[in-house]
C-alpha positions as CSV (number, residue, x, y, z in Angstrom):
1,X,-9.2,-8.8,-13.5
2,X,-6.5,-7.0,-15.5
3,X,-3.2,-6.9,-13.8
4,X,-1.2,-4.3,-14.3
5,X,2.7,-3.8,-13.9
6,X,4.8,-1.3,-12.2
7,X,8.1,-0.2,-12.3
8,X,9.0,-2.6,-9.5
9,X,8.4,-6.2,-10.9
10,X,6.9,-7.5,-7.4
11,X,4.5,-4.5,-7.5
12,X,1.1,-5.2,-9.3
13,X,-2.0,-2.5,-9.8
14,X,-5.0,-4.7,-9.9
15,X,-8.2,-3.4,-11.7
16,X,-11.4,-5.8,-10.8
17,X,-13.8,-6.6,-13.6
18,X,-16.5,-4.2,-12.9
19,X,-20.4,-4.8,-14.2
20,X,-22.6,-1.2,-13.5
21,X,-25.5,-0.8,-14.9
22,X,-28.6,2.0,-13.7
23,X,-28.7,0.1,-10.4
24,X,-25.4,0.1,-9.3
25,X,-22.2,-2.2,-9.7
26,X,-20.9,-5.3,-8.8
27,X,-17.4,-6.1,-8.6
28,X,-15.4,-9.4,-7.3
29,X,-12.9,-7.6,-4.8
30,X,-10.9,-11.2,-3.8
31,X,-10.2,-14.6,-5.8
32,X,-7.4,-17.0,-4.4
33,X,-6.7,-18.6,-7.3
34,X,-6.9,-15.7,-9.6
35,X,-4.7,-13.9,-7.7
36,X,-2.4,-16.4,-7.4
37,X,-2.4,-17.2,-10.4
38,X,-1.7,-14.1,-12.4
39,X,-0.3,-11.5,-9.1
40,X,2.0,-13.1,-7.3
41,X,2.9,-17.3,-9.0
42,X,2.4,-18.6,-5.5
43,X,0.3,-19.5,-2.8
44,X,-0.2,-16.2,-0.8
45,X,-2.8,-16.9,2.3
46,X,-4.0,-13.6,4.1
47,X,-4.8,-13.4,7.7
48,X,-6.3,-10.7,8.4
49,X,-8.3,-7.4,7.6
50,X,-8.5,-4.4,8.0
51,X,-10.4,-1.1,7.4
52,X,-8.8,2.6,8.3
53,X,-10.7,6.1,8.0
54,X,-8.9,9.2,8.0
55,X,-9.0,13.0,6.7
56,X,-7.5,14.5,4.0
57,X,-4.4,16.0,4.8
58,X,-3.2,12.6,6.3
59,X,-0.1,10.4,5.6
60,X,0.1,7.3,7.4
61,X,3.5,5.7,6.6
62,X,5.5,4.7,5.7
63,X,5.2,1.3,7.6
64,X,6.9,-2.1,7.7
65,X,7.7,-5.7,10.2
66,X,11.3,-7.2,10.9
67,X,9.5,-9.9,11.3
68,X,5.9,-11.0,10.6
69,X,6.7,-9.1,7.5
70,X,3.6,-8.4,5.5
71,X,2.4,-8.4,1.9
72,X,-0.6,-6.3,1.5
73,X,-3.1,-6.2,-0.9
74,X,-4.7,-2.5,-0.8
75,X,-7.9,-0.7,-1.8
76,X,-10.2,1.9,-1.4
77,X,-13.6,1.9,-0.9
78,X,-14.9,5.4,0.2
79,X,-12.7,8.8,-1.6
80,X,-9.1,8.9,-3.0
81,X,-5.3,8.3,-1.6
82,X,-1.9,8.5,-2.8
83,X,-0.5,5.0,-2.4
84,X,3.0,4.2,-1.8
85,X,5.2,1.4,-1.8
86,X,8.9,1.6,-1.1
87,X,11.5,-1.4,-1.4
88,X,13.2,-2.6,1.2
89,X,14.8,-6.1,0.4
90,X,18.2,-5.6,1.0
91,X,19.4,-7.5,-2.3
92,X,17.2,-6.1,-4.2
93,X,18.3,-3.9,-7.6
94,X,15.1,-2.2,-6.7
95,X,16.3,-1.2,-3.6
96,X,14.8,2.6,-2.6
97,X,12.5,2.4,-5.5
98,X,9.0,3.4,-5.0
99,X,5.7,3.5,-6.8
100,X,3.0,5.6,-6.3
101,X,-0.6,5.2,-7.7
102,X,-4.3,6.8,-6.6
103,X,-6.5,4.4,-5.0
104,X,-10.4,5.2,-5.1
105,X,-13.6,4.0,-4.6
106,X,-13.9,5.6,-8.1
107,X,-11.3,3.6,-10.1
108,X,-12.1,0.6,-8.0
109,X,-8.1,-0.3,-8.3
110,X,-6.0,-2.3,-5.8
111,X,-2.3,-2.4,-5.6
112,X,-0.6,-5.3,-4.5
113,X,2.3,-4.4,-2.1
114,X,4.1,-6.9,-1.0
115,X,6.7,-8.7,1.8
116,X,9.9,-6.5,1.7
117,X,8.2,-3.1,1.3
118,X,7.5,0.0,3.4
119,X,4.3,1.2,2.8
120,X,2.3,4.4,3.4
121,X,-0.4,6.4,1.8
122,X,-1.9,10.2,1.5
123,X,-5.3,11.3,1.4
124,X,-6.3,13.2,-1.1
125,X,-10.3,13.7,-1.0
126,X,-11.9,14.9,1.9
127,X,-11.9,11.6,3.7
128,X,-11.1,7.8,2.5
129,X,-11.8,4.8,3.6
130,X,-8.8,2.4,3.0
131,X,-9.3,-1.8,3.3
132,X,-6.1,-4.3,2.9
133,X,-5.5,-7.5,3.3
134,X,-2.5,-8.7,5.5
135,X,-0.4,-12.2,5.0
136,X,0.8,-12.0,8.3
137,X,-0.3,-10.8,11.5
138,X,0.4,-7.1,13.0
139,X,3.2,-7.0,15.5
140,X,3.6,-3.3,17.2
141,X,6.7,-4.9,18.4
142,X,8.6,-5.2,14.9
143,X,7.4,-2.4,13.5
144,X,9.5,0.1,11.3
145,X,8.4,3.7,10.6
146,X,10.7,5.7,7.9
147,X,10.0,9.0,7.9
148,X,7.6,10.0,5.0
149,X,10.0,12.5,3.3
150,X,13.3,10.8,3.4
151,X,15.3,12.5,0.5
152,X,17.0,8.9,-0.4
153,X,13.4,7.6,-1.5
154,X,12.3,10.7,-2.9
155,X,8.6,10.3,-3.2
156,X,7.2,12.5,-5.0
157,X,3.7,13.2,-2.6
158,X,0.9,14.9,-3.8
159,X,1.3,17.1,-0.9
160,X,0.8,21.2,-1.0
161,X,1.1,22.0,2.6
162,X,2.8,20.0,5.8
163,X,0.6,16.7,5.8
164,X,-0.9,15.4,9.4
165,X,1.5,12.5,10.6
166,X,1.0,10.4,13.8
167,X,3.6,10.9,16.2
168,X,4.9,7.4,15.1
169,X,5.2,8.4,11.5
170,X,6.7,12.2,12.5
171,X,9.6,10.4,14.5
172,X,10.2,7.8,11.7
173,X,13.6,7.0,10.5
174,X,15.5,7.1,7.4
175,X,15.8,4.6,5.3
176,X,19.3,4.5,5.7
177,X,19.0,3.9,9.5
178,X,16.4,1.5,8.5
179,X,16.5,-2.1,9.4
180,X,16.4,-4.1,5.9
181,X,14.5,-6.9,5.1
């Protein structure tokens, strides 16, 4: 796998060796101890899974836990999204940072998103599937929603037209108002 980094240190894009030939591909898509090895320095168990569809037009975010907080370890394995992570660790000098990459089932790449951010992602093709891994379990009752276009984070979305929100993510918060991690 070849890690790369991101303007946030904690932050890594992930490509996975991939071997194609007329017949298809084969990819290794999770490795303990290469992952913790070159992505995060540490043991990082994961809990659980899980697999979301949804249409283009869609944000979904941005998301965090006060507590179960949760590093994530993103991909996508049918069309394209715009993939954000936001930090929210308090003493961070990163603070309000963000970076954004495309996820695909094309470019096969997986970002690594971990405890202390908000995370959220677009949908660019006509649909996506999107799969992550979770070190810690989901807890409805700890969980954060900024609001996508908060003008302190400033993501820059792919976005043309209003995108479809959840009523969750249309009543989210600003970071400002936001608890911090």
């Amino acid at each position: 796998m070849n890690v790369i980094d991101t303007d946030i240190p904690d932050v890594k894009i992930i490509e996975p060796a991939v071997f194609g030939d007329e017949r298809g591909f084969f990819m290794e898509t999770w490795n303990q101890q290469k992952f913790e090895e070159l992505v995060t320095g540490k043991p990082t168990p994961f809990v659980q899974d899980n697999h979301s569809k949804s249409k283009k037009g869609i944000l979904r975010g941005l998301h965090y836990q006060t507590e179960n907080t949760q590093g994530k370890l993103v991909r996508v394995v049918s069309g394209e999204v715009f993939d954000v992570a936001v930090d929210i660790r308090k003493d961070s000098p990163t603070f309000g940072k963000w970076v954004g990459v495309y996820l695909s089932a094309e470019n096969k790449r997986q970002l690594w998103v971990p405890e202390g951010f908000a995370h959220g992602f677009y949908v660019t093709s006509d649909e996506a599937e999107f799969v992550y891994k979770c070190t810690d379990f989901y807890n409805n009752l700890a969980e954060v929603s900024i609001i996508w276009n908060d003008e302190d984070i400033s993501v820059l979305w792919p976005i043309n037209d209003e995108p479809m929100l959840s009523d969750k993510d249309r009543l989210g918060i600003n970071l400002s108002e936001a608890p911090r991690l």
